[in-house]
N, C-alpha and C positions, 0 to 999 in steps of 0.2 A: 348682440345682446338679446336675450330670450325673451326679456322684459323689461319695459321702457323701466327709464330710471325714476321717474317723474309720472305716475300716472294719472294722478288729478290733472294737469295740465295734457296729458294726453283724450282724458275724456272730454275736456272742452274743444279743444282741437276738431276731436271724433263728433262732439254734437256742432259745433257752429259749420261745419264742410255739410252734414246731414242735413241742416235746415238750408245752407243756402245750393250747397249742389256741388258747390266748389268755392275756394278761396284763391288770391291770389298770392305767389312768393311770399312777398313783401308783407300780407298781411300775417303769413304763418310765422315768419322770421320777426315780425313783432309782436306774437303773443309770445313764442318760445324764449325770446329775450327779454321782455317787458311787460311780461303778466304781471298785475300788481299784488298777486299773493303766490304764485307760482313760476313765473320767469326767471329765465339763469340771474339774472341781476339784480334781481329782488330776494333770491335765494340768501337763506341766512346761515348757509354754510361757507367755507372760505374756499373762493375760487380763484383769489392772485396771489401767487408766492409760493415760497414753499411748498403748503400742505392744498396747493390750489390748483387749477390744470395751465396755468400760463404766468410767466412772468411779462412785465412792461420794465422798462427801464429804470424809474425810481425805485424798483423792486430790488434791483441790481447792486445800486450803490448811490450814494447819496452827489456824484460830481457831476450826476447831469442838472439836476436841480444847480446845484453851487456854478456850474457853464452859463447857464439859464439867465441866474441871477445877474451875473456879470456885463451878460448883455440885454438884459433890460433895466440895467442903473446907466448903460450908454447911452439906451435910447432914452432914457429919464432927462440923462445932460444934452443928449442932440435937439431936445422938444425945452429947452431952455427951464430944467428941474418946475418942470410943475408941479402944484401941491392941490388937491390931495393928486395923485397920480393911480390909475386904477388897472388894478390887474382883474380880469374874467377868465376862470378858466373853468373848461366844462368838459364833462366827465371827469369829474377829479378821484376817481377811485377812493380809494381807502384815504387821499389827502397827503401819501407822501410828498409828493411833488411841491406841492404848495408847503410844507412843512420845510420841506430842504431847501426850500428859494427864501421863506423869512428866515430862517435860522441865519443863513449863509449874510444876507442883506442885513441882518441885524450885527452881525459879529464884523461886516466888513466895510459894510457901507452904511452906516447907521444916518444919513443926512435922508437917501434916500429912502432908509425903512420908513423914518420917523413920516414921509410924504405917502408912503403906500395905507391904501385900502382897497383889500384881498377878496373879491367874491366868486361864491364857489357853485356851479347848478351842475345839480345831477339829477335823472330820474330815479334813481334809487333811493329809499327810504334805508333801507339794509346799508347800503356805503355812504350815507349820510352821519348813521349813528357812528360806524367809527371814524370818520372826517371828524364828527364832535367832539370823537375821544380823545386824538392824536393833536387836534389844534386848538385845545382849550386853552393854552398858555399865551396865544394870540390874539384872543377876544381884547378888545371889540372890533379891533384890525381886520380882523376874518367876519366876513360875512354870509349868508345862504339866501340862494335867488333860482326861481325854477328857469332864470333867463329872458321868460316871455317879456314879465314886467319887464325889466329892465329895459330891455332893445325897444321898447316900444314906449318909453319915457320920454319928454321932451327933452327933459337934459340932454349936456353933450357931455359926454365923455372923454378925458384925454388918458389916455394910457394902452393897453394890450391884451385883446384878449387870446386867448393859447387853448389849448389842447392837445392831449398825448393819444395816442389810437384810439381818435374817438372816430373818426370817419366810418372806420369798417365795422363800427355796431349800427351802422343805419341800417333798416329796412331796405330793401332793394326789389325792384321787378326785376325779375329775368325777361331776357326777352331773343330771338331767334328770328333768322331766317330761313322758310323753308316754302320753296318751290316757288321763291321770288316772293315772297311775302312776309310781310315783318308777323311776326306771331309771340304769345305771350305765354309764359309759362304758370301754368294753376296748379294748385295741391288739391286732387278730390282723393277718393277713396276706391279702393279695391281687395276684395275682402274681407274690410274691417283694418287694412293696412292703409298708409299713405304713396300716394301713386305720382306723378304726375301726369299731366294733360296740356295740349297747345290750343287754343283759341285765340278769336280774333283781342287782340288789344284791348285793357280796361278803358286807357286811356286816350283820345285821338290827339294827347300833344307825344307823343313817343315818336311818331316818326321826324316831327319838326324839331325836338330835341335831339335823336340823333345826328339828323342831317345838319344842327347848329355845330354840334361837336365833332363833325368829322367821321363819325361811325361808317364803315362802308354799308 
């Protein structure tokens, strides 16, 4: 491409790498995704589905939500039907998912709709509004949480929280060995293009994290 698609987001890009020298992976990989006026997911064009660059599964068809549901009205009855019983899920896209789990729980298992209360965090404001759209007929069942609160509530919680490929929108360090040394991957500049660069580690728990998990 001759020219970025998104160039406001590339000028911040361009000045925050200029003022600090260099950025790390993880921090380019979360402005590019989660700029709050510029990021793919803040973007208020449609990006799942059809006329979007990816499908997820709820996209597909509505029986993974209805699978879903089936087996969290078991584990409803295995935790002895608790009430209210709470579903968390996060990154709820556009909110099919959660749409096809009450639909299906209301038309099948209505002991345990009647017990659910549905909360939904997302960092998008953009896939918020259609969440809004799509699960109005669910109020006050349905509820919105940026998550923090939540987890960090005294209450307890009994119920499940879930998510659908939220993992691989996390931020991530890259990271490398090379000539026996763990080394980290930056995005500075060359040109006026983006490059990368290896330096020593941002962080000095990377090596004791990899060695926790096995990395060779």
């Amino acid at each position: 491409m001759s020219e970025p698609e998104n160039r406001e987001l590339r000028d911040i890009l361009l000045a925050r790498i200029r003022r600090q020298g260099r950025i790390s992976f993880a921090e380019f990989m979360d402005l590019v995704l989660y700029h709050p006026l510029h990021g793919y997911y803040n973007s208020l064009k449609e990006i799942i589905g059809p006329e979007g660059d990816y499908y997820t599964s709820p996209g597909v068809h509505a029986i993974f939500g209805k699978l879903l549901a089936r087996q969290l009205t078991q584990m409803w009855e295995i935790l002895d039907r608790p009430s209210p019983f709470f579903l968390i899920e996060l990154g709820a896209g556009k909110g099919l998912l959660c749409s096809d789990i009450l639909s299906h729980c209301r038309d099948f298992f209505p002991e345990f709709f009647e017990s659910l209360r549905y909360f939904l965090g997302d960092q998008s404001p953009a896939m918020r509004k259609k969440q809004e759209a799509l699960l109005s007929g669910f109020l006050p069942r349905v509820e919105w949480t940026d998550g923090h609160d939540l987890f960090k509530a005294e209450e307890k919680y009994t119920g499940c929280v879930l998510s659908n490929e939220l993992l691989d929108s996390f931020p991530v360090h890259v990271v490398q060995q090379s000539e026996g040394r763990l080394r980290e991957v930056f995005v500075t500049l060359k040109d006026d293009s983006f490059s990368e660069t290896l330096g020593d580690p941002a962080c000095s728990a990377f090596p004791e994290y990899l060695r926790l998990y096995g990395a060779p």
